[in-house]
C-alpha positions as CSV (number, residue, x, y, z in Angstrom):
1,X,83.7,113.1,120.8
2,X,85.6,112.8,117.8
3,X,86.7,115.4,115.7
4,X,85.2,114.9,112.4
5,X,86.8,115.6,108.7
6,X,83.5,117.2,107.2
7,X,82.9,119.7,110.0
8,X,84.8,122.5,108.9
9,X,83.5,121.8,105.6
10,X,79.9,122.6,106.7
11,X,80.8,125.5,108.8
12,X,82.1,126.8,106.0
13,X,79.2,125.8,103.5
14,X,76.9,127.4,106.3
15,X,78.7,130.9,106.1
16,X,77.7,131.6,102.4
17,X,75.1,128.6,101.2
18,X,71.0,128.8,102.4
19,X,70.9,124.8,102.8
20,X,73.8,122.5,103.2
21,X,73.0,118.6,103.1
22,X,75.2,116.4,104.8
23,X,74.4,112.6,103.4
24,X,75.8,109.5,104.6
25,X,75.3,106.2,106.0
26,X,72.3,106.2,108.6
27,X,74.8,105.9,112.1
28,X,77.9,107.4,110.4
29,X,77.7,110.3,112.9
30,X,75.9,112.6,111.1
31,X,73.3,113.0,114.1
32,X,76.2,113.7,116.4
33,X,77.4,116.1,113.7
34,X,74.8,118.6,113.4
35,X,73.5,118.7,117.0
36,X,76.8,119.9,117.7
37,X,76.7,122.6,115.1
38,X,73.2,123.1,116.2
39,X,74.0,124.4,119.5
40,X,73.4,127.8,118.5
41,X,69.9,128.0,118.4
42,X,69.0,126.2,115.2
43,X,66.0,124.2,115.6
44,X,66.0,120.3,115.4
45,X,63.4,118.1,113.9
46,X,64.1,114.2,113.3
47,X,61.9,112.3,110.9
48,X,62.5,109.1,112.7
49,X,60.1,110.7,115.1
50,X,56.6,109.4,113.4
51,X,54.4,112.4,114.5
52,X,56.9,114.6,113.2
53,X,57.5,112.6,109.8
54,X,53.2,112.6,109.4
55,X,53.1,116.5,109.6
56,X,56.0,117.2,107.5
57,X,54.3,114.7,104.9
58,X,50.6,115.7,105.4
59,X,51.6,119.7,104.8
60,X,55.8,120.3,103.4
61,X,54.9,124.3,102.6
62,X,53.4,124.5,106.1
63,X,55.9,122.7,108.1
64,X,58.8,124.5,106.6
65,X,57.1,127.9,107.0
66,X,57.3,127.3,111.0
67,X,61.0,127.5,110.7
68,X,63.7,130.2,110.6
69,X,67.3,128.6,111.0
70,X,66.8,124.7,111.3
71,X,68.2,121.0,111.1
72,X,66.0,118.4,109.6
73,X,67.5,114.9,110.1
74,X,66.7,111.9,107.9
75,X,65.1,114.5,105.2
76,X,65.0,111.5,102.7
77,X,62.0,109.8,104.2
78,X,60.2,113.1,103.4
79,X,61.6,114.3,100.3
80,X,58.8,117.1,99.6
81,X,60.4,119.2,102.0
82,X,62.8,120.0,99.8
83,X,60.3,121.9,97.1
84,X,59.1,123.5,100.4
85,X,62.4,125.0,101.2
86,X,62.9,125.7,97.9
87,X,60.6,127.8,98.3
88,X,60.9,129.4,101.5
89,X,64.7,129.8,100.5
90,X,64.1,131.8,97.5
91,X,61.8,134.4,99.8
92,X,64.6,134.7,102.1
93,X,68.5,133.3,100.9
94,X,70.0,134.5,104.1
95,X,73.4,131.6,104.2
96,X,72.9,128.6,106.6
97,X,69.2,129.0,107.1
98,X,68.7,124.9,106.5
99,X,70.7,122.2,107.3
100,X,69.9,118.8,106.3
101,X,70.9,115.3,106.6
102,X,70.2,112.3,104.7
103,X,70.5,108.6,105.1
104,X,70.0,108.0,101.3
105,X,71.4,110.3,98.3
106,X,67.9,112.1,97.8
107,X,69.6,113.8,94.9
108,X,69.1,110.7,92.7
109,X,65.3,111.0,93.4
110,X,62.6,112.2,90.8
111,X,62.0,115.3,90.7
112,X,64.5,116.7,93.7
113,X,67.8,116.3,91.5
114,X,67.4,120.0,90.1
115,X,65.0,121.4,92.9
116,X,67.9,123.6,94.9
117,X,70.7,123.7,92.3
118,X,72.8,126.6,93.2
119,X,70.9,126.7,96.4
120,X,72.9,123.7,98.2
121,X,75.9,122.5,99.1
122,X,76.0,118.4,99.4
123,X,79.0,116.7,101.8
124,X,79.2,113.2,102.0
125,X,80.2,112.0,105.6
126,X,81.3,108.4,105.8
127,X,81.7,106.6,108.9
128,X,84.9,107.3,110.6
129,X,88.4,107.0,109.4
130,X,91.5,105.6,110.9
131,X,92.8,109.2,111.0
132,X,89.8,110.1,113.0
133,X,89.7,107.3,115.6
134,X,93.6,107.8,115.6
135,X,92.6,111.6,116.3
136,X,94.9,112.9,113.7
137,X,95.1,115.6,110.8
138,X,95.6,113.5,107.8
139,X,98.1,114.1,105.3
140,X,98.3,111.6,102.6
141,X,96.5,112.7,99.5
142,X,99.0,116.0,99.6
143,X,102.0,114.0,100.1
144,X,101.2,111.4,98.1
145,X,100.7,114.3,94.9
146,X,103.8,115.5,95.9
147,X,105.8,112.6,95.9
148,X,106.3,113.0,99.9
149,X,105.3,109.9,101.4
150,X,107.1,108.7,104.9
151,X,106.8,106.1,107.8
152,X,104.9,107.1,110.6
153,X,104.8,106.4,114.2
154,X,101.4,104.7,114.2
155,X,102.3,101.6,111.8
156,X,100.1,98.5,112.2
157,X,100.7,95.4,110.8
158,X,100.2,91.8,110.7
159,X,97.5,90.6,112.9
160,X,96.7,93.7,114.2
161,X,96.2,95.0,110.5
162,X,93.8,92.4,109.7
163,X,91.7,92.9,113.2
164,X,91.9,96.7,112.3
165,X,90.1,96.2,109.0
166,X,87.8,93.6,110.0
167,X,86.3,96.5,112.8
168,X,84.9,98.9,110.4
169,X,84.7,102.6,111.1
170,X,80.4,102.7,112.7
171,X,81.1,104.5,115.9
172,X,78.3,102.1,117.6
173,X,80.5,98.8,116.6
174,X,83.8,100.3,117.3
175,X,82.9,100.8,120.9
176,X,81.6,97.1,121.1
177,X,84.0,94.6,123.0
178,X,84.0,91.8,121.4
179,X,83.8,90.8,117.5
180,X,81.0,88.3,117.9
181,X,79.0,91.2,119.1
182,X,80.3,93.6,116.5
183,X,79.1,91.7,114.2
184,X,75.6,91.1,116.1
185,X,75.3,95.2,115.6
186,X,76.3,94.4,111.8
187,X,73.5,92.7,111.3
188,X,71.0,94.4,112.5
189,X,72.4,97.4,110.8
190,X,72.0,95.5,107.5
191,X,68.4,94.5,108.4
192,X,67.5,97.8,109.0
193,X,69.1,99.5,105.8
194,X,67.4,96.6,103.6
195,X,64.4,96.7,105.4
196,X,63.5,100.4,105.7
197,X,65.6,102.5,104.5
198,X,65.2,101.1,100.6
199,X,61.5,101.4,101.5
200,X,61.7,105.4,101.6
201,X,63.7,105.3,98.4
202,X,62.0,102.8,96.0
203,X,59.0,99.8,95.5
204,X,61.8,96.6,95.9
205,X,59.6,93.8,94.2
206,X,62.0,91.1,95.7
207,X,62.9,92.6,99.6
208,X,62.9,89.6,101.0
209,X,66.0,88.2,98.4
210,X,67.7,91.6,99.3
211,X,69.8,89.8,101.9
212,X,70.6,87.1,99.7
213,X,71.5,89.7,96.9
214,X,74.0,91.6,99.4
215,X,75.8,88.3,100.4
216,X,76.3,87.3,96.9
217,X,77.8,91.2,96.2
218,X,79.9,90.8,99.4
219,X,81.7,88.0,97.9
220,X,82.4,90.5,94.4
221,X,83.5,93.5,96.6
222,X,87.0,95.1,94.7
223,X,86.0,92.7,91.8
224,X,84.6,94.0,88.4
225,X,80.3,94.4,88.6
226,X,78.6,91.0,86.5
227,X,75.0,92.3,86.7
228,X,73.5,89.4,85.3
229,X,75.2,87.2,87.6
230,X,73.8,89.7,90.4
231,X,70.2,89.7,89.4
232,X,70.3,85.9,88.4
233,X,71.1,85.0,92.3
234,X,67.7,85.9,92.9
235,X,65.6,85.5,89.5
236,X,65.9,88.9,88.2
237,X,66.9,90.6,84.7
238,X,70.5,92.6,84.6
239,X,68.5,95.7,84.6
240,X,66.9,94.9,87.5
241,X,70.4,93.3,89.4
242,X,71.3,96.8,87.9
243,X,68.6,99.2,89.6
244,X,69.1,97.4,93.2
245,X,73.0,97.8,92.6
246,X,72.3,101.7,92.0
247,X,69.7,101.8,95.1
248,X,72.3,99.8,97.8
249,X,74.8,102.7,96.5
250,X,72.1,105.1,97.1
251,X,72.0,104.0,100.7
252,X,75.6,104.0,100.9
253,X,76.3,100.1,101.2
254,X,77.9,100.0,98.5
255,X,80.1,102.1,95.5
256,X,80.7,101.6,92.3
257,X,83.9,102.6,90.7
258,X,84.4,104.0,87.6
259,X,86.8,102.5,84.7
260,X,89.7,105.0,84.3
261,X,91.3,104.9,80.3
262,X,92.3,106.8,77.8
263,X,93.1,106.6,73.4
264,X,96.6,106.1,74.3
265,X,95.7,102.8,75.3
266,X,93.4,100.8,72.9
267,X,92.9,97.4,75.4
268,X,91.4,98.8,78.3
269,X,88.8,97.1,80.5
270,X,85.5,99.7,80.7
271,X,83.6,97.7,83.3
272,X,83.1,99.7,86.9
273,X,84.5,97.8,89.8
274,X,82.0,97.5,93.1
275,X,83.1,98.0,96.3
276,X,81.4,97.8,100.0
277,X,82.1,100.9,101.8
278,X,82.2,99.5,105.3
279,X,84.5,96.5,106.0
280,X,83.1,95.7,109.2
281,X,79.7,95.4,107.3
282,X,81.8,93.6,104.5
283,X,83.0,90.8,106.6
284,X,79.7,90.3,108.6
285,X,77.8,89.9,105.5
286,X,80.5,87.6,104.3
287,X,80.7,85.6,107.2
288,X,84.5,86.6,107.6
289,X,85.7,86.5,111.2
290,X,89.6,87.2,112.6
291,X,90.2,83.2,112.9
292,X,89.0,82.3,109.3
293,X,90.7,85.4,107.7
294,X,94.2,84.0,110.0
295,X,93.4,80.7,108.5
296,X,92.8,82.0,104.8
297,X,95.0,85.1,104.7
298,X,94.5,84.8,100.8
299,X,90.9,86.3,102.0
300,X,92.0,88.8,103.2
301,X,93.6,90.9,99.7
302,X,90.1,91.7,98.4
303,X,88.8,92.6,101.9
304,X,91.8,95.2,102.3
305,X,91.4,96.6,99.1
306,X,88.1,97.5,100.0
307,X,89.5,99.3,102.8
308,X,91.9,101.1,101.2
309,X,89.1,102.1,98.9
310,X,86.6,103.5,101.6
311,X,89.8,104.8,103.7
312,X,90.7,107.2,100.1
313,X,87.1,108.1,100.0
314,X,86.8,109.6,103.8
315,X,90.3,111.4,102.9
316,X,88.8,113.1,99.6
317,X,86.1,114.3,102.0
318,X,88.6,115.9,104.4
319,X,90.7,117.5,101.4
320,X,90.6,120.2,99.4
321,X,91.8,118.8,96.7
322,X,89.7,118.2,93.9
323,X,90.1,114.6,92.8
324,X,87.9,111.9,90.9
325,X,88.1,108.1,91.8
326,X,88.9,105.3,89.3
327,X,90.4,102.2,88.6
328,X,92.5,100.6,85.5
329,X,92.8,97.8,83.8
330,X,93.8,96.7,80.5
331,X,93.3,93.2,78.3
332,X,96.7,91.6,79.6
333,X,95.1,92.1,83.2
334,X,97.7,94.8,84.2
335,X,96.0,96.9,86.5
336,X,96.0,99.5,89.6
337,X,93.6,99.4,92.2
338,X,92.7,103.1,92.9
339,X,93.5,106.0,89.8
340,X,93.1,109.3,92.0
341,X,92.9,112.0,89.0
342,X,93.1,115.6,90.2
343,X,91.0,118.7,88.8
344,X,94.4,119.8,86.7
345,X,94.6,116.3,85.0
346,X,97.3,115.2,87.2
347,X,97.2,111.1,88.2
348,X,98.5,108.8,90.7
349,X,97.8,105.3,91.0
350,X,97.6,103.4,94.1
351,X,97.9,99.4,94.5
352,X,96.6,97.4,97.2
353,X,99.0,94.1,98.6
354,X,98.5,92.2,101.9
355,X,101.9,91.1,101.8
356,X,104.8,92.0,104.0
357,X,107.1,92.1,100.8
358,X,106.7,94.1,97.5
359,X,108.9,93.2,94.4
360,X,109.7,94.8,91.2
361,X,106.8,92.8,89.4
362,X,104.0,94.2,91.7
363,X,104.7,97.4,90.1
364,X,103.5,96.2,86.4
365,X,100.2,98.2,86.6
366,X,101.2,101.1,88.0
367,X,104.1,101.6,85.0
368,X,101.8,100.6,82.9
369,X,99.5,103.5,84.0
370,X,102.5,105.8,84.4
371,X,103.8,105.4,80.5
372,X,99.7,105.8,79.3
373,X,99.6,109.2,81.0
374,X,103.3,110.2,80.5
375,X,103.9,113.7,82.2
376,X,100.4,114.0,83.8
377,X,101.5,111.0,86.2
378,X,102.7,112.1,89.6
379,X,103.3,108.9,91.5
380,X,102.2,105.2,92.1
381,X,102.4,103.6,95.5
382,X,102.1,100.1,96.5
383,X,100.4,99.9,100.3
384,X,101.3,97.3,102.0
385,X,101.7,95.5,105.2
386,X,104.9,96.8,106.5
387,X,106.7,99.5,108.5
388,X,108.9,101.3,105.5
389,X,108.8,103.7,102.9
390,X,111.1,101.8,99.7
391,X,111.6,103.7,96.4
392,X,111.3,101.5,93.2
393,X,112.5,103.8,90.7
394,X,111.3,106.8,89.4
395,X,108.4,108.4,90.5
396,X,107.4,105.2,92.0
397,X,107.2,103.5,95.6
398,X,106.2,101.1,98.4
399,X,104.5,102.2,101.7
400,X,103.4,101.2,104.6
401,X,99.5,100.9,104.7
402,X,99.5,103.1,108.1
403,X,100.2,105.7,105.4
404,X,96.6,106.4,105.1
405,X,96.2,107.6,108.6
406,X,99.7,109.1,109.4
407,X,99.2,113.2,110.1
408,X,99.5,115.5,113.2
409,X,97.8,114.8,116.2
410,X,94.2,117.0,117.0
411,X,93.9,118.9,119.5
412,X,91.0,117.6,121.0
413,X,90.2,114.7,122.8
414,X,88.9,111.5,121.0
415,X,85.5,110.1,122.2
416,X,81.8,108.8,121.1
417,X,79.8,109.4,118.3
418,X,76.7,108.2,116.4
C-alpha cells in the first residue's frame, strides 16, 4: 500500500478535532485512506451503497444518532448529514468522533459552508505524487525556501519524463499496462465525474455539452481562464462558462490559479490561470498520446507545467508550511509559472521548461518577480529536463524536474491503493 502524505495529517486532526473531512478526487485513495485508519473500530458507511444513501437522506438526525465513532464516505451526495452531526457533535465534542470524506468540496454548498466551523478540520488528498509512488519523504518546498536544492538519484528525463507525465498519479491507471488502456480508464473516469458526480452538486442545464466543454478547457490548461470563450463552445453566457468552471473545480478536475501582484508593479496581468489537476486525465481528454507528444514535443511545455502545478499542490498537502499558490505576469508578458508565498510573506517563484538547456534569458520572469518583492524573495528555480543543479546568480537557479520528488526513502513497502 502506499504510504500516503495526508495520513499523519488526519491522525493528527483526529487527536483534538470532532470531525475531520478528507476531500479529493473520487479514486484518489481516499477509500483506502480511512479504512486503514478505521481499523480501530470506527464504523463505515459508504453512500455509494443506495440503501444506505436512501436512509441517510430520508432521516440525517436519525441516521447519525446510530453512530458513536464513524467514517461516512462520499458524504457529498448527502450533504444533510452534516447539520445532523452538527448537532450530535455539539452534545458530545469528544476529538475524532466523525470522519468524513468527500468526492466534491461540500464546503462550497448552500448552507453547509458555516455549518461545523471550528468543529472540522478539511485536508485535501490528491491523487498520488511522484514522491509517493517513488515511496519517498519529500523535501523540496523546505529546500527550495532555503535555497538548498540538489540533484538526486531518482532523475528522469527525456522520454521517460514525458511517459512519466503522461501516466497521471490515479492509483487504478497507474497499475494498468498499457497506455491505450490507461486512457480507456480515463475515460470512463471522466464519464462518471460529468455524469454523476456534478449531479449531487448542481442542476447542469447543458450535461450533455459537459464533455465538449472539458475538451475545449483541456486545450487552455496552464493558459490564462477566457470565460466567454468557455461558455461560447457550447452556447452559454460567461457567467454560466463561469459557474461550470467553479463546479469542475468543485469536483476536483480542475484549479484555478490565482493572479499574484502587488503596487510595486503597476502592469500586472489579474486574470487566474486554469489548470487540470490530473495529467493523465489532461492528455486523455486532449487526445495526447506518447507518439504524438514525441512527434510535437512543443505539446508537451503546457502539459508539464500542469504537472508541475498539481506535483506543488500534493507537496503543500504533505508540508507544514503554510503557503498560498499563484502565478505572475505583467503587460510585457514576463512571467513565472508558480509564486509559492509563505504565511511570513516570504516568495519564491518557480518556472516550468521542457528543455534540456536553460539560458540566462529564461530567467526574465523570475528577476522580474525577484526586484517586485525585493527582500521578501527567497529563490526562483527553473525545472527542467536535466540531471543538474546550475546557479544563475544570486538567489537564483536551474534544477532538475526530479527535484520535485527527491527525499529519503519510507520505510514501508510501496503497493495498491484506490
Amino acid at each position: 500500500m502506499y504510504e500516503r502524505f495526508v495520513e499523519h495529517r488526519a491522525k493528527e486532526a483526529l487527536s483534538d478535532t470532532p470531525v475531520v473531512l478528507i476531500v479529493g478526487p473520487r479514486r484518489a485513495g481516499k477509500t483506502t485512506l480511512v479504512q486503514k485508519m478505521g481499523e480501530d473500530g470506527r464504523t463505515y458507511v459508504t453512500l455509494d451503497d443506495q440503501t444506505v444513501l436512501d436512509a441517510a437522506r430520508s432521516d440525517p438526525a436519525g441516521f447519525i444518532r446510530g453512530f458513536d465513532r464513524a467514517i461516512v464516505d462520499e458524504i457529498q451526495r448527502a450533504p444533510d448529514l452534516l447539520l445532523a452531526i452538527k448537532k450530535t457533535v455539539d452534545e458530545d465534542y469528544r476529538p475524532g468522533r466523525f470522519m468524513l470524506t468527500g468526492s466534491a468540496n461540500v464546503l462550497t454548498l448552500p448552507k453547509v459552508a458555516d455549518s461545523l466551523a471550528g468543529r472540522m478540520e478539511t485536508i485535501r488528498m490528491l491523487p498520488l505524487a511522484r514522491a509517493e509512488i517513488e515511496g519517498c519523504t519529500p523535501t523540496f518546498l523546505d529546500r527550495l525556501f532555503d535555497r538548498a536544492l540538489e540533484a538526486g538519484r531518482n532523475a528522469i528525463v527525456g522520454d521517460d519524463l514525458v511517459r512519466l507525465v503522461l501516466l497521471g498519479g490515479f492509483p487504478e491507471a497507474i497499475r494498468r499496462e498499457s497506455e491505450r488502456r490507461r486512457q480507456d480508464w480515463a475515460r470512463s473516469y471522466l464519464t462518471s465525474v460529468l455524469t454523476r458526480d456534478l449531479k449531487d452538486i448542481a442542476e447542469i442545464e447543458k450535461l450533455t455539452e459537459l464533455p465538449k466543454f472539458v475538451r475545449l478547457l483541456s486545450e487552455y490548461s496552464s493558459q490564462l481562464v477566457n470565460y466567454s470563450q468557455f461558455g461560447g463552445s457550447i452556447g452559454v453566457s460567461h457567467k454560466t462558462g463561469q459557474r461550470y468552471v467553479a463546479l469542475l473545480e468543485q469536483v476536483f478536475l480542475v484549479a484555478t490559479l490565482q493572479p499574484w501582484y502587488t503596487n510595486a508593479l503597476k502592469r500586472i496581468a489579474k486574470t487566474p490561470k486554469l489548470h487540470f489537476l490530473d495529467t493523465g486525465l489532461l492528455a486523455t481528454a486532449r487526445g495526447l498520446t506518447f507518439d504524438r507528444m514525441k512527434a510535437d514535443r512543443g505539446a508537451f511545455g503546457a502539459v508539464l507545467e500542469t504537472f508541475v502545478f498539481s506535483e506543488i499542490m500534493k507537496l503543500m498537502s504533505a508540508s507544514d508550511l503554510r503557503l498560498t499558490p499563484y502565478h505572475f505576469r505583467d503587460q510585457q508578458m514576463r512571467e513565472v509559472d508558480i509564486v509559492l508565498e509563505r504565511d511570513d510573506g516570504m516568495i519564491v517563484g518557480i518556472e516550468v521548461k521542457a528543455s534540456a538547456t536553460v539560458k540566462s534569458g529564461d530567467f526574465g520572469g523570475l528577476r522580474t518577480l525577484a526586484e517586485a518583492c525585493g527582500d521578501r524573495f527567497a529563490y526562483g528555480v527553473v525545472l527542467y529536463d536535466s540531471t543538474d543543479v546550475v546557479p544563475f546568480g544570486d538567489r537564483l537557479a536551474a534544477a532538475p524536474l526530479s527535484t520535485l520528488w527527491n527525499g529519503e526513502p519510507l520505510m514501508k513497502k510501496k503497493g495498491g491503493s484506490r
